[in-house]
Rosetta silent file (secondary structure, phi, psi, omega in degrees, C-alpha in Angstrom):
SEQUENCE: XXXXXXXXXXXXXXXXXXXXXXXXXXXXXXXXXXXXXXXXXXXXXXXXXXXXXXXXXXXXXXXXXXXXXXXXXXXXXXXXXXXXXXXXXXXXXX
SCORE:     score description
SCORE:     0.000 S_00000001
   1 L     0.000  149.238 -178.630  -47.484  182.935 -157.380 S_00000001
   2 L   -90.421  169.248  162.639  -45.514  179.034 -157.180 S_00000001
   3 L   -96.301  124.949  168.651  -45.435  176.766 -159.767 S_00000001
   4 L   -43.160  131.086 -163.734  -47.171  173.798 -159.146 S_00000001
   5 L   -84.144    1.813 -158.981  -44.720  170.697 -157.884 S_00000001
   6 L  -124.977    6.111  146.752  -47.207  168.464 -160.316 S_00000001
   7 L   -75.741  174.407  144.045  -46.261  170.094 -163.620 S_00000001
   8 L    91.734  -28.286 -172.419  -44.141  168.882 -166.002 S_00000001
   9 L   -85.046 -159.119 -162.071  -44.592  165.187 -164.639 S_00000001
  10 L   -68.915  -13.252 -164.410  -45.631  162.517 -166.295 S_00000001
  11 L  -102.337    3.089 -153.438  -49.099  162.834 -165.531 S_00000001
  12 L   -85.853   25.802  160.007  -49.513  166.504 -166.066 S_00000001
  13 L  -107.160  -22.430 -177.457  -51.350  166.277 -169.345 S_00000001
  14 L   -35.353  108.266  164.584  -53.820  163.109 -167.742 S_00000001
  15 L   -69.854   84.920 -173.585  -57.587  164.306 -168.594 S_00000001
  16 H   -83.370   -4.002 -170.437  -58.999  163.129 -165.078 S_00000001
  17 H   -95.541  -10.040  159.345  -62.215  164.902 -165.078 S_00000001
  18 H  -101.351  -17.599 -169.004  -63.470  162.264 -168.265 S_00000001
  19 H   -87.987   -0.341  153.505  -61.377  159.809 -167.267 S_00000001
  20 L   -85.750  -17.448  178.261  -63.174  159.711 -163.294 S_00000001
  21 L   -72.196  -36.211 -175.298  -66.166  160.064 -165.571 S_00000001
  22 L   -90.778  -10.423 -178.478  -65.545  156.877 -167.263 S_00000001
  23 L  -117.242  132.591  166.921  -63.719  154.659 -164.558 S_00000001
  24 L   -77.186   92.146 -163.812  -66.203  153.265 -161.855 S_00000001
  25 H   -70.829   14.301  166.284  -64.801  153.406 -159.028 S_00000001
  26 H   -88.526  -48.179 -171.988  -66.113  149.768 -157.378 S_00000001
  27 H   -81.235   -4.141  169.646  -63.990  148.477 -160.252 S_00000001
  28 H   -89.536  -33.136  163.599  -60.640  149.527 -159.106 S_00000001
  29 L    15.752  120.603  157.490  -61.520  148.798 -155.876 S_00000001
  30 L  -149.950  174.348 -168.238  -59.701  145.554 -154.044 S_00000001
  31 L   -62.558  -32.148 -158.288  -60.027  143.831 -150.623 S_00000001
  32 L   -98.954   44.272  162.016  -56.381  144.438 -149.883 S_00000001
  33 L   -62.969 -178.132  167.607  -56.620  148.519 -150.251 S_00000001
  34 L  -163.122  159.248 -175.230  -55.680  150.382 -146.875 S_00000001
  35 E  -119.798  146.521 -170.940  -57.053  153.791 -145.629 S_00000001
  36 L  -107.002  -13.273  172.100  -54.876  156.635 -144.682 S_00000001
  37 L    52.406   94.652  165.353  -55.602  159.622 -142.206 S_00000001
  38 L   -60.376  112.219  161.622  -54.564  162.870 -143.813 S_00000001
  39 L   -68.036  170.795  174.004  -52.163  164.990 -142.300 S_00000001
  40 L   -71.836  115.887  174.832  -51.629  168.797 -141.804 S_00000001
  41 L    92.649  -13.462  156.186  -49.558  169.953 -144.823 S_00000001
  42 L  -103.876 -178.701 -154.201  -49.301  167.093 -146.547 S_00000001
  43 L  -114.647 -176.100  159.732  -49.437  166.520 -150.471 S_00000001
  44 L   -59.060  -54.235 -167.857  -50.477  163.458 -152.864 S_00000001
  45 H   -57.578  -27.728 -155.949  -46.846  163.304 -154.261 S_00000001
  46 H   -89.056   -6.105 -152.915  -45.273  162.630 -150.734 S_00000001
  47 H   -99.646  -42.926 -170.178  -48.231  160.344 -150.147 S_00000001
  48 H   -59.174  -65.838  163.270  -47.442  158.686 -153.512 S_00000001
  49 H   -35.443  -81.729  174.324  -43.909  158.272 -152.878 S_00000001
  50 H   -31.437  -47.066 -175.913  -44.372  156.541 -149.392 S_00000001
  51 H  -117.165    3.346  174.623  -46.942  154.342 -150.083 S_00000001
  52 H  -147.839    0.851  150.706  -46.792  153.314 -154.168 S_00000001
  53 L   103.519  -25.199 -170.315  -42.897  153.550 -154.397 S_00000001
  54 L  -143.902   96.315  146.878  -43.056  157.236 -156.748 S_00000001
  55 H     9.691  -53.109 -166.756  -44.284  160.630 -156.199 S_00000001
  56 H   -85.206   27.277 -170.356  -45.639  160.947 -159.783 S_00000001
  57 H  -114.546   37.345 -175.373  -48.656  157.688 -159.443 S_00000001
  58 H   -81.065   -4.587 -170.673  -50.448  160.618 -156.870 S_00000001
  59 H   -67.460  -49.683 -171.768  -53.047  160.831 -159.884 S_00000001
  60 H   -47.682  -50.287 -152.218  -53.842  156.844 -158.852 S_00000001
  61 H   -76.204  -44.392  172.543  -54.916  158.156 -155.218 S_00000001
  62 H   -57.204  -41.361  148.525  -56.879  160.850 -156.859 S_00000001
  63 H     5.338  -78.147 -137.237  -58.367  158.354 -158.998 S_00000001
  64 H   -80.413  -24.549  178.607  -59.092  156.077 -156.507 S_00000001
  65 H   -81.066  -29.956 -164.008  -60.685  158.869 -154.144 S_00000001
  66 L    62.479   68.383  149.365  -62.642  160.256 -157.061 S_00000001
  67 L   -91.299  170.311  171.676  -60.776  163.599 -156.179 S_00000001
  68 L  -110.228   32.195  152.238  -60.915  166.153 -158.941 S_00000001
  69 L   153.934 -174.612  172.697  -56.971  166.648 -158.771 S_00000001
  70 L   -48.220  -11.156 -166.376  -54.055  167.471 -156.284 S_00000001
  71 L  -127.069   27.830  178.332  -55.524  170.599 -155.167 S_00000001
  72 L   -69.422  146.170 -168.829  -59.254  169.142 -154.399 S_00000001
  73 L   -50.852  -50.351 -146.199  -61.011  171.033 -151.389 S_00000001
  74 L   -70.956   11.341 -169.643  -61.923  167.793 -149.775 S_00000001
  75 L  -111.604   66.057  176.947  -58.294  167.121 -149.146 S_00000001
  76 L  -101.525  160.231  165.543  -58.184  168.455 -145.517 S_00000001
  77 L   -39.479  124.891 -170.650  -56.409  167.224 -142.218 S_00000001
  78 L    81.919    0.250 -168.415  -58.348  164.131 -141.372 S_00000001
  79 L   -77.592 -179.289  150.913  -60.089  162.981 -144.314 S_00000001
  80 L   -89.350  143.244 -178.433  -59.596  159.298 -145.146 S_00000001
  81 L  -140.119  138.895  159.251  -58.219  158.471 -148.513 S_00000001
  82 E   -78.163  126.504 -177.148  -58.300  154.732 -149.779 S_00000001
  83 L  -118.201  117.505 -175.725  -54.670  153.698 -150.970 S_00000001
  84 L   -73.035 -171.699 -169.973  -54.275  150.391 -153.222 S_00000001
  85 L  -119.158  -28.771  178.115  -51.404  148.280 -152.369 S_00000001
  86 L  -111.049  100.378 -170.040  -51.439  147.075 -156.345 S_00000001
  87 H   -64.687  -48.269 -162.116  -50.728  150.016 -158.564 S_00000001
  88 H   -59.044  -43.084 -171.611  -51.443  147.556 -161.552 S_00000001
  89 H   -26.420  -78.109 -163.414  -54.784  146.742 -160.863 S_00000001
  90 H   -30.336  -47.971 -159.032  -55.655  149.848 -160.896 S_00000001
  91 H   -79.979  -41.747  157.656  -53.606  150.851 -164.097 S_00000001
  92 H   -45.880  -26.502 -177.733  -55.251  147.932 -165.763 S_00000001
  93 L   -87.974  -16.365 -168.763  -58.542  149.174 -165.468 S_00000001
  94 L  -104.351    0.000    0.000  -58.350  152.290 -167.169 S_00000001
């Protein structure tokens, strides 16, 4: 069996199932978001990296998706995922 690439980081203790219970996701929201087109094979961190500057803020895009982590079903080839452009906002909100 692997080891997960998302212990051990910073986020790997984050309780996301209450803390998606508790953040509303219209308030992280913003106009200047951007939507993404999932590829085959790729992951949150590499998504994370690319587009928010660090591999470990892929917890925002679950967040922001209301996924219920890195490994969520709905995170096939093609879905759309909303990405913010302002990490703070977001980080502000919670």
């Amino acid at each position: 069996m692997a080891i997960s690439r998302y212990i051990n980081t910073e986020n790997d203790n984050f309780d996301y199932q209450n803390t998606f219970k508790q953040v509303q996701i219209d308030d992280i929201i913003a106009d200047d978001d951007f939507f993404y087109v999932l590829k085959d094979r790729e992951r949150l961190d590499q998504i994370a990296r690319r587009f928010l500057g660090d591999g470990r803020y892929w917890w925002i895009i679950c967040l922001m998706n209301a996924f219920d982590g890195p490994f969520d079903k709905r995170m096939i080839p093609g879905t759309i995922i909303r990405i913010t452009r302002n990490i703070n906002n977001v980080i502000s909100k919670l």
